[in-house]
Backbone bond lengths (Angstrom), bond angles and torsions (degrees), N, CA, C in turn:
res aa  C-N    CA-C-N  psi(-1)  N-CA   C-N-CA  omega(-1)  CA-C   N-CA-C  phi
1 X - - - 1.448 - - 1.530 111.21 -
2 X 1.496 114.61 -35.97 1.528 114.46 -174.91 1.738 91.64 -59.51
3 X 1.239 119.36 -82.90 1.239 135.24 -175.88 1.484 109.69 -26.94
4 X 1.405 130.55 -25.75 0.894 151.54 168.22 1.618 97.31 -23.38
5 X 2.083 86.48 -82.88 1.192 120.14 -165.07 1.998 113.34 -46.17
6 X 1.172 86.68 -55.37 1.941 101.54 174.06 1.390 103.46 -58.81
7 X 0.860 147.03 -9.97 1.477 134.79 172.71 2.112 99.90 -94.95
8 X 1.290 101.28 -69.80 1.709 87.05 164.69 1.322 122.44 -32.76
9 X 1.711 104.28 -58.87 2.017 87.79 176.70 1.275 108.89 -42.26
10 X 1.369 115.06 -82.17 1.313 140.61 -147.92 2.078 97.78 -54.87
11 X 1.113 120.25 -71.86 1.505 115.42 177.66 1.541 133.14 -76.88
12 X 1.496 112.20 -11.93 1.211 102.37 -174.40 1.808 97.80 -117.39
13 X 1.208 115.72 -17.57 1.263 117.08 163.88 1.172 114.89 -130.33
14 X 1.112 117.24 43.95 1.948 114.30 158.90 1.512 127.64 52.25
15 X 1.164 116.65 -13.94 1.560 126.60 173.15 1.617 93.40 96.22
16 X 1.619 134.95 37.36 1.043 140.07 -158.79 1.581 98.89 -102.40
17 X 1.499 125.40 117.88 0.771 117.67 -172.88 1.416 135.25 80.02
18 X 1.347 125.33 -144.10 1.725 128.66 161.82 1.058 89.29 -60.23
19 X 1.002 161.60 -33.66 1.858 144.92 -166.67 1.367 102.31 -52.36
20 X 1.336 124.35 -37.69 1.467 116.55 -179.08 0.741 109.98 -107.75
21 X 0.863 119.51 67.43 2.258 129.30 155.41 1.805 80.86 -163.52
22 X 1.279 137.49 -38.70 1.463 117.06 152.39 1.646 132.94 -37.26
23 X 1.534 89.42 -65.11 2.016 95.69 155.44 1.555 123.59 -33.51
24 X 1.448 116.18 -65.14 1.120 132.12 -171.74 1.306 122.61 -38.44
25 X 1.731 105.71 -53.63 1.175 126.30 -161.30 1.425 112.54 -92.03
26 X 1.256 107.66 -22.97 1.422 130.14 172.67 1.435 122.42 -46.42
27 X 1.565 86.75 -68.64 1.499 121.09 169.31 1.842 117.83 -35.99
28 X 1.810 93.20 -70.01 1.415 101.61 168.42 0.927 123.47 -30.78
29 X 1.700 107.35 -66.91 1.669 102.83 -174.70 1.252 118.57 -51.53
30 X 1.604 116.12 -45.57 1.252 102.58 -179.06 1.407 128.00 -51.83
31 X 1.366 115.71 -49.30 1.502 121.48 -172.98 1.914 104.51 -67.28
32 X 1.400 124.49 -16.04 1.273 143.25 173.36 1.799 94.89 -45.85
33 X 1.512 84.37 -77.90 2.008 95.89 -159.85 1.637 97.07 -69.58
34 X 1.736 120.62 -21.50 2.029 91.88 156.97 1.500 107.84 -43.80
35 X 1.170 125.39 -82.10 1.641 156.81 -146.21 1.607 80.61 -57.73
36 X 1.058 115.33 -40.66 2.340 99.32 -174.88 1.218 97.33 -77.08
37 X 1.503 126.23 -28.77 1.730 128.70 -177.55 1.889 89.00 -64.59
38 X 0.689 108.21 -74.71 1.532 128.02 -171.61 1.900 115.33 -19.94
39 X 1.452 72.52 -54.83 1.796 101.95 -174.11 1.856 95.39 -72.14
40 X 1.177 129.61 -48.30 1.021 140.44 -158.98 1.973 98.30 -73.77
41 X 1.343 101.94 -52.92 1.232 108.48 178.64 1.780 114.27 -73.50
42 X 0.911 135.93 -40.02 1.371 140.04 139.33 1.846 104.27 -12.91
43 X 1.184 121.90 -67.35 1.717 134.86 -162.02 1.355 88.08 -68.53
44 X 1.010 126.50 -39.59 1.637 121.74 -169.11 1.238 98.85 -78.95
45 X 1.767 145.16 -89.88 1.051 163.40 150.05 1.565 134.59 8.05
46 X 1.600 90.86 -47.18 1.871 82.44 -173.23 2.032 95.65 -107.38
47 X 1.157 100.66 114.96 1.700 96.08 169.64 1.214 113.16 -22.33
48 X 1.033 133.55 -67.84 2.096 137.99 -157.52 1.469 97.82 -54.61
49 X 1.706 128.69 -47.73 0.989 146.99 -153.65 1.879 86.96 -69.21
50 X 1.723 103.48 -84.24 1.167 119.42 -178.32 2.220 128.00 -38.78
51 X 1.542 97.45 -14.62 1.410 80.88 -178.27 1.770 75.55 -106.63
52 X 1.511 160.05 0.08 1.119 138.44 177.25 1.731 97.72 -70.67
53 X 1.616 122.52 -30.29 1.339 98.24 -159.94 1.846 65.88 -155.58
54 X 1.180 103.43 123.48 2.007 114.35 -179.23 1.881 97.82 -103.54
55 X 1.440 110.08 -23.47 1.583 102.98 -179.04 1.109 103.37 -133.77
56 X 1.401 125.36 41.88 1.113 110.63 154.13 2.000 119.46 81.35
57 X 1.294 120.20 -22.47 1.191 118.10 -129.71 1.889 82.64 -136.25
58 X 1.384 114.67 -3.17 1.494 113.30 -173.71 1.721 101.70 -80.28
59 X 1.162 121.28 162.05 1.465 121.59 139.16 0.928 147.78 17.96
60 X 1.424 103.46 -93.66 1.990 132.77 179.03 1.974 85.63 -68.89
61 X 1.324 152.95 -53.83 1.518 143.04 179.58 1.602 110.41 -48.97
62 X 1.303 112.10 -52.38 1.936 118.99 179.36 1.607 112.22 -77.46
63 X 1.138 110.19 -20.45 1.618 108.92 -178.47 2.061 94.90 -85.97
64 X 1.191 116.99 -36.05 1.211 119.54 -168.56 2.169 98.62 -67.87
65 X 1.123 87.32 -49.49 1.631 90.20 -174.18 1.239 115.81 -66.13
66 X 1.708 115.09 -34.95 1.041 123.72 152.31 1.549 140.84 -13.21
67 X 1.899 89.98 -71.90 1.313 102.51 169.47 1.776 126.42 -77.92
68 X 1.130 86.00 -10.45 1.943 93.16 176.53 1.718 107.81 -70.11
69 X 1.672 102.11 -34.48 1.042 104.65 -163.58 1.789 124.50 -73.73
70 X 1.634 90.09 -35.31 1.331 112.21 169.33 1.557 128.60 -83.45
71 X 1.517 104.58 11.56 1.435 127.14 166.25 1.182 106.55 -112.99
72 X 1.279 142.29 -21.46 1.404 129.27 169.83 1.728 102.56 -90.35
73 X 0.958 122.04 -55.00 1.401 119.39 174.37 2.326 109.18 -36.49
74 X 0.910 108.89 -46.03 1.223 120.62 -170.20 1.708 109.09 -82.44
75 X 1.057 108.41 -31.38 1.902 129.52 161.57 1.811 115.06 -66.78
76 X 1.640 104.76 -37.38 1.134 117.83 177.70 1.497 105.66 -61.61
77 X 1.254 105.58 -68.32 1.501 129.19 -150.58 1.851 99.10 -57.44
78 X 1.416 111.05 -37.56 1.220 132.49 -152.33 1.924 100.01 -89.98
79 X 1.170 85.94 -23.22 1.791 93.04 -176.34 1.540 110.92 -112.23
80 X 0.991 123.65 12.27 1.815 150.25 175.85 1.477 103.98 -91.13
81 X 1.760 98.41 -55.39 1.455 103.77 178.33 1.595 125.39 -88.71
82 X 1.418 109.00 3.82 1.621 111.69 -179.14 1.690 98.72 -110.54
83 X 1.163 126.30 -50.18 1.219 136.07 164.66 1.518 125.34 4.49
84 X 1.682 129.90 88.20 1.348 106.18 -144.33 1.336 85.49 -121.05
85 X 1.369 145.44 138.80 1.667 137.09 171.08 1.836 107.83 -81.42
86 X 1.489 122.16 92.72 1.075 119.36 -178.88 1.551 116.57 -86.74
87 X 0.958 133.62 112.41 2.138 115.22 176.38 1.155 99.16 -18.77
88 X 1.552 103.67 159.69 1.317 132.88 162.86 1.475 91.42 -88.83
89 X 1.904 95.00 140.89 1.156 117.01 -169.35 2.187 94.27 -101.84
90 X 1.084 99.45 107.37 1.994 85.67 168.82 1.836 116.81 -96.93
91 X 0.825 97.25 174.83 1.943 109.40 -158.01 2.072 95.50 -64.19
């Protein structure tokens, strides 16, 4: 559904306007909840990971998501405001 949204910005309205900071943010999230899949699958997967936090629900698992979270949020915000809609350049 996020991806949804980034394809409407991006193809059916051109990144015209709020569409691009719609795109942007869109995007993020999406690539966000890979990287929490990621992180999540990591805790399960690699032994070192799995005996720091065995359910998920310890410490060292919420401080980790934590910080993913407050790096995409801060990546977001930062790429909302640089984000420039230039033409497509053709050959």
């Amino acid at each position: 559904m996020v991806l949804a949204i980034a394809i409407l910005a991006r193809y059916v309205f051109h990144l015209a306007g709020a569409w691009r900071r719609i795109y942007v943010v869109s995007t993020s999230v999406a690539l966000y909840l890979n990287v929490f899949v990621g992180v999540v699958q990591a805790f399960e997967k690699v032994p070192a990971l799995k005996e720091l936090a065995p359910t998920q629900k310890e410490p060292p698992f919420l401080v980790a998501q934590l910080v993913v979270l407050v790096i995409f949020v801060a990546l977001t915000i930062l790429a909302t405001k640089k984000f420039r809609n230039e033409p497509v350049k053709t050959a």
